[in-house]
Every structure is written in C-alpha cells, then in structure tokens.
C-alpha positions in Angstrom: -32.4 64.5 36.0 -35.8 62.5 33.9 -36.0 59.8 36.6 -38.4 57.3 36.6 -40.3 55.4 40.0 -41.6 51.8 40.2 -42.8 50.8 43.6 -44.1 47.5 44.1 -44.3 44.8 47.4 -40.8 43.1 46.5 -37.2 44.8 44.6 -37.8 41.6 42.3 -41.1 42.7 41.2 -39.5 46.8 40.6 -37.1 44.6 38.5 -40.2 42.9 36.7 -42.0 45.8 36.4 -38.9 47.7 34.9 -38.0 45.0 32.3 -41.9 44.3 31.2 -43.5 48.1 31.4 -40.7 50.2 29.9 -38.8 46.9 28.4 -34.9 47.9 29.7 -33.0 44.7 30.4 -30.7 45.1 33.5 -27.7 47.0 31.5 -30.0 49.2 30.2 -30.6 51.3 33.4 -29.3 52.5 36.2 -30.7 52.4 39.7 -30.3 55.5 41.4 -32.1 54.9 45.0 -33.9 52.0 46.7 -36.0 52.8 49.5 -38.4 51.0 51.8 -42.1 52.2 52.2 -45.6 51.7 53.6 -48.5 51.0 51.8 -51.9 51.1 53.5 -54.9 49.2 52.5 -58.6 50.4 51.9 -59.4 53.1 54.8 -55.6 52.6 55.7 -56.6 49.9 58.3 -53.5 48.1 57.8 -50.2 48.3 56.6 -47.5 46.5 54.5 -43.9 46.8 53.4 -43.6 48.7 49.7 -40.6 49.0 48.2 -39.7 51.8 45.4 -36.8 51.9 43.1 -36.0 55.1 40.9 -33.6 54.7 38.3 -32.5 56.0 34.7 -32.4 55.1 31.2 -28.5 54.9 30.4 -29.6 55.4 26.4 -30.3 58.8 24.9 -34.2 57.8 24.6 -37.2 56.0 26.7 -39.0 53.3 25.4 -42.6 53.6 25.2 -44.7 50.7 26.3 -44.6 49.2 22.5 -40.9 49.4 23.2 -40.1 52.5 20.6 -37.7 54.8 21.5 -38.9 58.6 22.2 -36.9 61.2 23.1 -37.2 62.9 26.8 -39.7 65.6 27.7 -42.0 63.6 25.6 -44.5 61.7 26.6 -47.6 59.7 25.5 -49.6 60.2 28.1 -51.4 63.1 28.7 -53.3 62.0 32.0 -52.2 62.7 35.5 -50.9 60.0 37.2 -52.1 59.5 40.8 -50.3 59.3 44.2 -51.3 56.2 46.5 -53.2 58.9 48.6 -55.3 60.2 45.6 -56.0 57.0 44.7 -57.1 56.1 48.1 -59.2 58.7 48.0 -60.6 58.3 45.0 -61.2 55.0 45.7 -63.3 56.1 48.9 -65.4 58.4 47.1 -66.3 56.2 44.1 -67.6 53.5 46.7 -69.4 55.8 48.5 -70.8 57.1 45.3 -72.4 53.7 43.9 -74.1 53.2 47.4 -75.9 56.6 47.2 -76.7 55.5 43.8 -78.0 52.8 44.9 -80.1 54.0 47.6 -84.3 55.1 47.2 -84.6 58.4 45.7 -85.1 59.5 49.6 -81.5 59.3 51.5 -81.6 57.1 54.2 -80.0 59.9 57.0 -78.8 56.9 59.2 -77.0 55.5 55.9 -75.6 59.3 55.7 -74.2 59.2 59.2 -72.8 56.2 58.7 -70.7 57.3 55.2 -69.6 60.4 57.3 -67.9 58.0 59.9 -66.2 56.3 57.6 -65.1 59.4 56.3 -63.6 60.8 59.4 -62.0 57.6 60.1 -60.2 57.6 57.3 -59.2 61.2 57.8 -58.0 60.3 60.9 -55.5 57.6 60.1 -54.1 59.5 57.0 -52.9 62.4 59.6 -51.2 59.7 61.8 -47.5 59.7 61.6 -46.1 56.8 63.6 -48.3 53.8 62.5 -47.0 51.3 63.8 -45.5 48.9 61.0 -44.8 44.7 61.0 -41.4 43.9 59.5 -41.7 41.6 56.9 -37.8 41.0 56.6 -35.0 41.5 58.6 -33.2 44.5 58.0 -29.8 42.9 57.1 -31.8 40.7 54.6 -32.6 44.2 53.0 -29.1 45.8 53.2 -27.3 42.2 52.1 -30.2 42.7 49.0 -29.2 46.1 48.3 -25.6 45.1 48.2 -26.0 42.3 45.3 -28.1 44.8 43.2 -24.8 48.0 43.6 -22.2 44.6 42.9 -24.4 44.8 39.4 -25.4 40.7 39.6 -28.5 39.3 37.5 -32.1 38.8 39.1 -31.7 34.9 39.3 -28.5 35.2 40.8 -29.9 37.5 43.8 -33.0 35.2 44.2 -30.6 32.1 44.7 -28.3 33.6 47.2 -30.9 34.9 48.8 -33.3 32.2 49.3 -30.1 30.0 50.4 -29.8 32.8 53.2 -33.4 32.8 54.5 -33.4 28.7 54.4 -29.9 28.0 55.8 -29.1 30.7 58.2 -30.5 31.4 61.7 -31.6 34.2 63.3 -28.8 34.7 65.4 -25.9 34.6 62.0 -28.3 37.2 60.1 -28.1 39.5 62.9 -24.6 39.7 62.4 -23.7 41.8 59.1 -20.5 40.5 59.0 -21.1 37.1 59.7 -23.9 37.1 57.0 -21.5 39.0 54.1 -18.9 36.0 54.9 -21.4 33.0 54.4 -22.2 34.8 51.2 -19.4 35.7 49.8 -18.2 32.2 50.7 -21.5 30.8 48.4 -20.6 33.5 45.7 -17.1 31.6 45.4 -18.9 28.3 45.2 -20.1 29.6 42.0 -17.5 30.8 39.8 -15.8 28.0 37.8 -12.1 28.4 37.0 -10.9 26.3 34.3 -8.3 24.1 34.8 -5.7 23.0 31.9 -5.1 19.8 31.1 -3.6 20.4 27.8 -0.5 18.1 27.2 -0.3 17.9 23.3 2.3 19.4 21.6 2.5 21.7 20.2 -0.3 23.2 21.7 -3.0 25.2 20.2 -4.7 28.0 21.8 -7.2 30.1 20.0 -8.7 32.9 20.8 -12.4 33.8 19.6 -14.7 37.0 20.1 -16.5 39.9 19.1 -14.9 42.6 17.6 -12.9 45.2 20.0 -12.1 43.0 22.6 -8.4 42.7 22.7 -7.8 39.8 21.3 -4.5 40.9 19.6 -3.3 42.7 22.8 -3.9 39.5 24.7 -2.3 36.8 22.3 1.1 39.1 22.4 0.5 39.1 26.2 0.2 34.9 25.7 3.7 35.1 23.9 5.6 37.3 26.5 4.3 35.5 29.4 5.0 32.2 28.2 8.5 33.1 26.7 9.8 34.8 29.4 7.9 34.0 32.9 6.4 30.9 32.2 8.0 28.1 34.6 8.5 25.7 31.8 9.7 28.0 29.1 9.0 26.3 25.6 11.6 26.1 22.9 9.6 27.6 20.7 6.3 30.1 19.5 4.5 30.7 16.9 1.2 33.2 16.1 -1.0 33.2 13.3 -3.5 35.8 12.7 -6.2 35.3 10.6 -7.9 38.4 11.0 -8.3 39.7 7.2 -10.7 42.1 8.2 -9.0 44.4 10.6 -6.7 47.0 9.4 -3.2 47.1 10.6 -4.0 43.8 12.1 -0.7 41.6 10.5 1.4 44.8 10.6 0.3 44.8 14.9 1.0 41.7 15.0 4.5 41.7 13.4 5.4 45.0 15.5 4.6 42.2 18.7 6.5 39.3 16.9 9.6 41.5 15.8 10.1 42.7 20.0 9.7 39.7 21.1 11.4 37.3 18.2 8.6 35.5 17.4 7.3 34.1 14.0 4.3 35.4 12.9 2.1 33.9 10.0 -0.3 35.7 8.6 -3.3 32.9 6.9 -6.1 34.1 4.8 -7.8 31.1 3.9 -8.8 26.9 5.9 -5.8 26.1 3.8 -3.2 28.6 4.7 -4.0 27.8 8.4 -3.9 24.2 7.6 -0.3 24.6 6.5 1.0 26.9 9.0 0.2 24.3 11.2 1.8 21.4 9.5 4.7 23.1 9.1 5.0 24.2 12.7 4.5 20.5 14.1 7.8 19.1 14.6 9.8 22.3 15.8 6.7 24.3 17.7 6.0 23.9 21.3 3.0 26.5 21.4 1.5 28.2 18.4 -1.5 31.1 19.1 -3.9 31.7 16.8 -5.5 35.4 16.6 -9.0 35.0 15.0 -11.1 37.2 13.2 -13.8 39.7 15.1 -17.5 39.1 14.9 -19.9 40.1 16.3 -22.7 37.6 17.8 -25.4 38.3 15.1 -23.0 38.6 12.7 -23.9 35.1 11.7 -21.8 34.4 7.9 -18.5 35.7 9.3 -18.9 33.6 12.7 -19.7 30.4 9.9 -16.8 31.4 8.1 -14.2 31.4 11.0 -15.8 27.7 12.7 -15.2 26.5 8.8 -11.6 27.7 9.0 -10.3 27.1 12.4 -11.8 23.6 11.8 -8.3 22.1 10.2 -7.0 22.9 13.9 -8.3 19.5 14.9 -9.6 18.1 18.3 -6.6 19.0 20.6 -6.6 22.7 20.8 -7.7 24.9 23.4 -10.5 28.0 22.3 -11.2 30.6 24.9 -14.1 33.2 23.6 -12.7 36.5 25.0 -15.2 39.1 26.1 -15.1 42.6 27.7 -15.6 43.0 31.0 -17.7 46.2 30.0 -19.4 44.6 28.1 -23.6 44.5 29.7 -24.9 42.0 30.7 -27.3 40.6 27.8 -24.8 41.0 25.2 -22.8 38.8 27.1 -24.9 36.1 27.6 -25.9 36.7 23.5 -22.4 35.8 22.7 -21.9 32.7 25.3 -24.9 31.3 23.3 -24.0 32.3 19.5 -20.2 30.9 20.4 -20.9 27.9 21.3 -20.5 26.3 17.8 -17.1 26.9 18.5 -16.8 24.5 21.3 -14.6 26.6 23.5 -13.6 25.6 26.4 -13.3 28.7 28.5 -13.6 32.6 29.0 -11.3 35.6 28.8 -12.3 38.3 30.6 -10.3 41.6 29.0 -10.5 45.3 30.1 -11.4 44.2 33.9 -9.5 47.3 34.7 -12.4 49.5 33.3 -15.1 48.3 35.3 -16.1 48.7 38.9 -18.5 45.8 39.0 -18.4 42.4 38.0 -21.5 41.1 39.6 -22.6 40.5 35.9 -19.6 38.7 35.3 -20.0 36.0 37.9 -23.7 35.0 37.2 -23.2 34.6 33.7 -20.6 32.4 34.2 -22.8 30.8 37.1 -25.8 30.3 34.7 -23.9 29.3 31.5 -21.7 26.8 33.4 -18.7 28.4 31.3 -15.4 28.2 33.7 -13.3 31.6 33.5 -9.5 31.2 32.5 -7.9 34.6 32.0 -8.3 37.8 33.0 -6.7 41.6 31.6 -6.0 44.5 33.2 -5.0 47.1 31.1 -2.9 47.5 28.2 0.8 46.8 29.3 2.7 43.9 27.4 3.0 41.4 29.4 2.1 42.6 33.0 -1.2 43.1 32.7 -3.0 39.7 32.4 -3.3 36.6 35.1 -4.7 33.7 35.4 -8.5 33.4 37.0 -8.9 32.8 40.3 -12.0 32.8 42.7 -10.2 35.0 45.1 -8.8 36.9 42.8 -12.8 38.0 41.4 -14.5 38.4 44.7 -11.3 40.8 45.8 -13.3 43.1 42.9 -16.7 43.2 45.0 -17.7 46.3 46.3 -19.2 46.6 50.1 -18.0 43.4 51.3 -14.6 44.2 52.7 -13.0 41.4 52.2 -9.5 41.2 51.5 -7.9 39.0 48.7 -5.2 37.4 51.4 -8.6 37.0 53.4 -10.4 35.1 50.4 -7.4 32.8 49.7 -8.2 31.5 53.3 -11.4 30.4 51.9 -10.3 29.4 48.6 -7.2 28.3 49.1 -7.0 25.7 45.9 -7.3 29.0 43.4 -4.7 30.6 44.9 -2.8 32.4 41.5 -0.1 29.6 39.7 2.5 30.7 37.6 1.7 30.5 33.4 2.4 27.0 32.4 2.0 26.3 28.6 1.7 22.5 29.1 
C-alpha cells in the first residue's frame, strides 16, 4: 500500500502540512494511523511530543508539489530522504566540521577531546530507551481528538470543540472519558441547526434544488406519499411539476410516481409554463412540489437559467438545496456557496444510508449557518425519509456510544414530529 508520513508537533499542523505540501483537501485522503512520538532536540538533551499521521490518496494519482497529478511508483525526487536520527547526525557532524575548519592549521588536541565528548554523549542518549518524557496533553484530550478526526469533521470544527474543552473543563471531568464524550457530544448538538417551518400560505410551494444525482425526484415522490397518506393534517389536494428538461425519463418517472399515487403531474419547460401551472393550481391546490433541474455548482448558465425560471414562484415558497450525504466535504461547501442565489432556506441531506460518517455533514452546516430539514435513507417510497433532528444526527457518530433515546434526553425539543405540510 503507497502510504505517505507527515509528522509534525500538533495533528492540526499534519493537517496543514497535508493540504499545503501535497495539496489534498480533507476528502481527498484517507488517514490510515495516528500515532504519538518523541522528538529529541540537538544532542537529544530534551524531548518533546511529535505526532505522525500516515494516510492515502483516495484518487488514482499523487499530486506533486505544483499540484499535478502523477501516477504511483513515480517520483520526482531522486534524493534520499532522511530519518530524524540521520539528520541528527548529520547535523552533529556538519557542526563539528565548521569548527575544525575554523581552527589554526595545527589542531588544538584539547578542542579534539572536547568534540569527542560531545560525541559520546550523544551516543549515549541515542541508545537510551526509557527517556523519560513530559506530557504535553492529557491523554483523553488525544483519544477525544482522534475520535473527531475517524467521525470525518473539518479542521475548524475540531479546533473549536477542542479549545472549548481545554478552557471550560477541569481536570477532574477530562479524566473521565465518558464524562468528557457527554459534554461534547452535548456542544456538538449545540451546533446543528434544524429548520423549523413556518410556512402557512396556501397552497404551499416547496422546491427542491441541487446538483445532478442527488435524488431529487426520488425525494419529491417521497414528499407526496408522506404528505398524502401520513401527514397529520392530510391536504385536499397535490400537485408536482418537474421542470427537469434535461434528464431522460425524468416526466415519464415522474408520472410512474403520480399515476400510484393519483397525483397530477405537470410537466413545464419554460418561466411561463411554470408560471401557469401555478395559476391554475391556486384555488384548488393545498401543496404543489416542484422538481428542478440538476446542475452542478460550476455549471454556472444552467444554475442562471433555473433562478430565472423558478423566479414566477414568488416570495412564499419554501427551496431546500438537496445534497448527498456522500458527497466530500469541499464540494459541499462549493455548492452551499454557488446556491445561494437561490435563497433557500434549508438542506436535504439524501443517501444518509450510504455513509458511515457525517462529521462533514455537521460542520458545514455549523460553518455555513444553513439549518438541516430533511433527511433520506434509502430508496423505498415513502419510508425512507424523516424529518431532521439533532438527536437523530449525533445517533450516526461513531465511538461515542450514545444512544438516540439517550440524546433525546438532551435534546428533547428535536425529538422527531410527524410531516405537517402547513
């Protein structure tokens, strides 16, 4: 396996070294092992905490130090590169080197003696095995930071949990693991916003917006079901529209969905179609849900052509941008930011059921602000979607071993509602 090592005095630096010498953003990589070492200073005197990380590429290629891609088993560097020890030693003898140099063309002997001291010194604490080492940081500091790097969550995310533990906490609470993996799953819950509808117009208007792939057809039939048949105020009546021209089979899905469940679908083309189908829907239409075309972020004209179209929808109308929950992490923050001419007002997580971490998940929506509405979980209409809830995410974290009936204790006010669709 082509593994490659960073070491450096902190995991956030690994992380910085990672990202600036071989330029892989967090997705890009996986981390294989994180270990804690000890790094000596000059004639090993002293000792410090060094941390190494090995990990792989998850592309087919490397990237160089420009950043080009280059297949494995090839490299650009034809130089060995040196151990610590070899360095150390190296070091040593290039010092000792420039003083000799330095010296009258006579040796002094007594400056001789004194270079071979050195030199057995530092022989000596090399072939020491149990120097004794300061801890820097508490050992459940480390595991707790080991933790939030498997659960997949972004740098800045780590660095604010854990500077909130080291400044809030005592002693006494981060000796106990399982005290310290409560307080932070408690400040992890702190820091997922759920949206909360408020929607009252009729009928209502919910679109949904996203890249390409998603599910955003799967999840607008799931919409209909749910709301027709398990909603706790049914409506009297539903309507889709689909306006994805581009996608093959997309109308003919659609009416497969509409035809089980005895639902109109309208299939608009054009600002003015869309316009109409919603005229015409606005006395006898409790709920109409609008299936929108895929684009993907940098796909720039298409995304200008939907905001042009879905414009006639007017100011009451609910978007939701509906991602993947495979989706890595910096194309997901790419589209939070390329979306926002939209003005949605939430996220859609889909495919949550095909992913075992969603650390990335909950800092994005931490750092963008963006409350989560909706999640999916597989492909069965209509079971497989619920509404967001903070329990309900953290129940997804690995290592913690926290129940979900546990995590409604402490989140009690996102305990799961039933669908409403006003």
């Amino acid at each position: 396996m082509d593994y490659k090592t960073v070491r450096s005095e902190s995991i956030e630096k690994c992380y910085e070294i990672i990202e600036r010498v071989y330029k892989l953003s967090r997705g890009e990589y996986e981390i294989l092992s994180i270990e804690e070492k000890k790094k000596y200073s000059f004639l090993k005197l002293a000792s410090y905490p060094e941390y190494e990380i090995k990990f792989i590429e998850n592309g087919r290629g490397r990237r160089n130090l420009q950043g080009n891609v280059q297949p494995y088993g090839k490299s650009r560097y034809s130089g060995q590169v040196l151990s610590d020890s070899a360095y150390d030693k190296n070091k040593f003898e290039e010092e000792r080197n420039k003083i000799l140099r330095a010296s009258p063309a006579k040796v002094d002997p007594a400056m001789v003696k004194i270079m071979s001291k050195l030199e057995n010194i530092d022989s000596y604490i090399k072939n020491q095995k149990d120097v004794p080492q300061k801890n820097f940081e508490h050992e459940n500091l480390s595991k707790l930071e080991k933790l939030l790097v498997k659960n997949d969550f972004t740098y800045g995310f780590i660095n604010e949990i854990m500077e909130k533990t080291r400044q809030e906490l005592s002693i006494e609470q981060i000796d106990d693991f399982e005290i310290l993996k409560e307080c932070v799953i408690k400040w992890i819950g702190e820091r997922i916003p759920i949206y909360k509808e408020e929607n009252n117009s009729r009928p209502r208007i919910m679109i949904l917006i996203g890249p390409t792939g998603v599910g955003k057809t799967t999840t607008i039939a799931k919409f209909a079901a749910v709301f027709l048949n398990f909603a706790e105020r049914r409506p009297v009546k539903l309507k889709i529209i689909t306006i994805d021209k581009y996608k093959i089979g997309a109308k003919n899905q659609m009416d497969k969905y509409g035809e089980i469940m005895c639902v109109d679908v309208i299939f608009a083309s054009t600002r003015d179609d869309l316009q109409n189908a919603i005229k015409n829907s606005l006395d006898d239409t409790d709920i109409i849900l609008i299936d929108t075309i895929g684009s993907g972020p940098k796909e720039y004209k298409r995304i200008i052509e939907m905001r042009s179209i879905l414009d006639c929808c007017g100011a009451y109308n609910d978007i939701h941008l509906t991602m993947s929950a495979t989706t890595k992490a910096s194309d997901i923050q790419e589209c939070i930011k390329q979306y926002e001419t939209f003005g949605y007002h939430s996220i859609i997580f889909t495919k949550m059921d095909e992913t075992r971490h969603v650390g990335n998940i909950i800092s994005l929506l931490w750092e963008s602000g963006k409350p989560l509405s909706y999640l999916t979980t597989g492909q069965t209409v209509p079971n497989d979607i619920e509404r967001a809830s903070v329990a309900g995410i953290l129940s997804r974290l690995e290592g913690f071993g926290f129940t979900e009936e546990k995590l409604l204790e402490f989140f009690p006010e996102n305990e799961k509602v039933k669908f409403n669709w006003r």
